[in-house]
C-alpha positions in Angstrom: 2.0 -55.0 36.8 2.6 -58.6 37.8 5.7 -60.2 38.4 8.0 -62.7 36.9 7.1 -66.4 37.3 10.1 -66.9 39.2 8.9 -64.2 42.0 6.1 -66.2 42.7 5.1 -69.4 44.8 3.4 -72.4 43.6 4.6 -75.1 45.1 1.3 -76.0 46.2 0.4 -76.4 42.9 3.5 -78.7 42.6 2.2 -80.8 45.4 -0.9 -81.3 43.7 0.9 -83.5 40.7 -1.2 -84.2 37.2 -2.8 -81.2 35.9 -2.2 -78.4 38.1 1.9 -79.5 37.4 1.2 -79.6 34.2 -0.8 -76.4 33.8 1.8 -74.2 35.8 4.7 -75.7 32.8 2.7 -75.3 30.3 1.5 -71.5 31.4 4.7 -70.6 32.6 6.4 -71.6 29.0 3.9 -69.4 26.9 4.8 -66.9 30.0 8.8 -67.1 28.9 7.8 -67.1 25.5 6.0 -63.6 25.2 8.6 -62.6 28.2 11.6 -63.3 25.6 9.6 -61.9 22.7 9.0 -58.9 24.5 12.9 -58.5 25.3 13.8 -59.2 21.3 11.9 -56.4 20.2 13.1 -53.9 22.7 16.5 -55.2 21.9 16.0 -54.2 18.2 17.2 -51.6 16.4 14.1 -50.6 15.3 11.5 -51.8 17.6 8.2 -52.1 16.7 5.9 -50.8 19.8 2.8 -51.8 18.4 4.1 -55.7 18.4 5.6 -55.3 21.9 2.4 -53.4 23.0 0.5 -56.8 21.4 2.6 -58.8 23.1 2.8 -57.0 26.4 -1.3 -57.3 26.7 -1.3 -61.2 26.1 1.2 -61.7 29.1 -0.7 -59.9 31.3 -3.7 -62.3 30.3 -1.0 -65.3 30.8 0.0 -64.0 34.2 -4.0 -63.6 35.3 -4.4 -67.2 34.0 -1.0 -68.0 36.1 -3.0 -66.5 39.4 -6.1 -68.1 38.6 -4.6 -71.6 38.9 -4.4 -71.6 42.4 -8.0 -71.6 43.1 -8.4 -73.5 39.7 -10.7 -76.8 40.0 -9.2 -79.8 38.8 -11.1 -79.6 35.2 -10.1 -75.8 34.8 -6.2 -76.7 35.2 -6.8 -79.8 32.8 -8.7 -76.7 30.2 -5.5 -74.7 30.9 -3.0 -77.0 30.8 -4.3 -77.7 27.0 -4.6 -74.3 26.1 -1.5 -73.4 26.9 0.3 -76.5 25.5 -1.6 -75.7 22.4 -1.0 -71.8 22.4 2.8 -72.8 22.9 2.8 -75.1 20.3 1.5 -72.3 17.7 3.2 -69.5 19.3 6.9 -71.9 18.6 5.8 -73.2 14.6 
């Protein structure tokens, strides 16, 4: 299973500035979000295993997207960076 983002380096991608910055904030916010998700529902008193089992899978697809940034081109981490802004957007209304 893959890590938390905070066990993992990219500062390159840092370096980089414009969209690969903005790609890792925006990937690593959905990232929290299904991360914290995850934690409610455990933390319920009834958790429901077929959510967290939902939302378990679509981190795992965040964190591959969060290890394919740093090979990304410059018009893949511009596509990701509006993905994910967009995904977090929904995921938060």
């Amino acid at each position: 299973m893959a890590g938390t983002p905070d066990d993992r380096d990219f500062s390159g991608l840092s370096e980089q500035g414009g969209e690969a910055d903005q790609a890792l904030q925006s990937v690593r916010a959905v990232l929290t979000w299904y991360t914290s998700q995850i934690a409610a529902e455990r933390r319920a008193p009834l958790p429901d295993e077929e959510r967290i089992e939902q939302l378990t899978t679509a981190r795992e697809t965040v964190h591959e997207d969060l290890d394919r940034l740093r090979e990304a081109s410059t018009e893949e981490r511009a596509r990701l960076a509006e993905v994910y802004a967009a995904r977090l957007r929904e995921l938060e209304s």
